[in-house]
N, C-alpha and C positions, 0 to 999 in steps of 0.2 A: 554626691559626685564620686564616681570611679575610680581609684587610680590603678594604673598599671604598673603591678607589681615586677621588675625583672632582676633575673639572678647579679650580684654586685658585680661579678668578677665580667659582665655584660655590659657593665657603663666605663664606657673610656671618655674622656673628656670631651670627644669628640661631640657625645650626647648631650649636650648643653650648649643654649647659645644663648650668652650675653648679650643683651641687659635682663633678658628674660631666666634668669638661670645662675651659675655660678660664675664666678672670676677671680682669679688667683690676683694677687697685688704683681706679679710681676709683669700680668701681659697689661699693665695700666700703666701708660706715659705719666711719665715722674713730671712734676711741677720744677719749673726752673729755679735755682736756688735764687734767694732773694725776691722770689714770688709775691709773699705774705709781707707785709708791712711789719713793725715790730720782731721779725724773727733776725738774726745775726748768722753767720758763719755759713758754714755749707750745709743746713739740715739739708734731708731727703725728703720728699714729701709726696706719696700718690695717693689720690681721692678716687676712693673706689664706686661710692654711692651717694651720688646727687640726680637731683632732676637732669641735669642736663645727661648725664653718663646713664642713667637706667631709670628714669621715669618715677625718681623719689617723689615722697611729696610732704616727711615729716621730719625725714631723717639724712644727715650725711657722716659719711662714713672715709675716714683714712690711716695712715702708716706711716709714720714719719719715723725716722731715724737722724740723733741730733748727737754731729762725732762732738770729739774734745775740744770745750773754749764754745759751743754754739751755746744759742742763748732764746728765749721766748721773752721778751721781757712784760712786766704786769700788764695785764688788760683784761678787759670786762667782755660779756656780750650780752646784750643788751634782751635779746628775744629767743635766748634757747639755752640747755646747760650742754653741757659739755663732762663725758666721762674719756678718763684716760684710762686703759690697761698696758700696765708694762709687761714687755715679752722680754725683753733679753736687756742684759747691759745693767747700770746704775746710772740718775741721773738726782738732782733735788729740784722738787718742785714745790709750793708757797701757794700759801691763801689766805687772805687779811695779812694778818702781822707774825705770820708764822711759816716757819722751810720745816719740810719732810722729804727723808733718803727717800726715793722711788726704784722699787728692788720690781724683777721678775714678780708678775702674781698679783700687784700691787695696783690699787686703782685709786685714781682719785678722782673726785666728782666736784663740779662746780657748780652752781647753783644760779639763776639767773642774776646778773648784775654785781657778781659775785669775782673780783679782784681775784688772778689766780697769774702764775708763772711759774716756766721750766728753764733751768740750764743744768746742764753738762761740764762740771769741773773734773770728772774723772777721765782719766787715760783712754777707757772704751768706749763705744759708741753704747745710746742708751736708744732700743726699739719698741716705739707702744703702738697700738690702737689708738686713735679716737673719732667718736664721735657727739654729735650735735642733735639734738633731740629737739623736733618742735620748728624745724627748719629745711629746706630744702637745697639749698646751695649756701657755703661757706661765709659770703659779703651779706648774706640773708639774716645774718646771726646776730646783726647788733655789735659788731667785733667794734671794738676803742682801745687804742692805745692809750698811754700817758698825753702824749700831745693831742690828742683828738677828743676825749672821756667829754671834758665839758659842751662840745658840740653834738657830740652823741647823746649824752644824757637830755641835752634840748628836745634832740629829735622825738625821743625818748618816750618823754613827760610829752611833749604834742600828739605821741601818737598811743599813747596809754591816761589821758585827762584821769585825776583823781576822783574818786565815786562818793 
């Protein structure tokens, strides 16, 4: 296959069209706070790559920014991991029985079924990446709260039988 090579200073944004192409987080309608179940305070949150926004089919993709006092509280997901990369800010984030600062640079990966949470004790807001590997839309992911985990893990186990 061919591609057509053209000069950089020749692609203006214009040349792309979304969902086939690129997409900046800003031109994606932010998710309404208190969207996500388990999440607290005003995070910010735009999902750039799902089935439904650009024809995923393994993977989803977003940008959340979580100001001072917000909160992710522990949960699981059931059928895909989950990596976070921090862009800006400081925030602490946890997995099993242990908190780690989350700086710029800084990524953390969760592993399926794998206990993890974020909050924001600090004064500035804390801005990552993440995405969901293995999944195609966000509620696709197995996601459980504390109040929900033992219903989830049912579904879980019915839908993964032991071999």
């Amino acid at each position: 296959m061919a591609i057509e090579r053209r000069k950089a200073e020749n692609l203006g944004r214009e040349s792309y069209d979304y969902p086939d192409g690129t997409i900046n987080w800003r031109e994606v309608v932010p998710d309404i706070p208190g969207h996500w179940p388990g999440i607290f305070g005003n995070a910010e949150t735009e999902q750039m790559i799902t089935r439904e926004k650009c024809g995923s089919k393994q993977t989803v993709m977003g940008r959340s920014v979580y100001h001072s006092g917000d909160h992710h509280e522990p949960h699981v997901h059931f059928y895909c991991e989950e990596i976070m990369y921090c862009l800006s800010g400081k925030g602490v984030v946890g997995s099993g029985d242990k908190e780690y600062l989350l700086c710029p640079g800084d990524v953390q990966f969760s592993k399926i079924g794998e206990v993890h949470w974020l909050r924001n004790p600090f004064d500035e807001p804390v801005e990552f990446i993440w995405i969901y590997s293995g999944v195609s839309m966000p509620m696709e992911s197995g996601y459980a709260t504390c109040e929900i985990f033992d219903e989830g893990m049912e579904i879980y186990k019915k839908n993964n039988p032991v071999k």
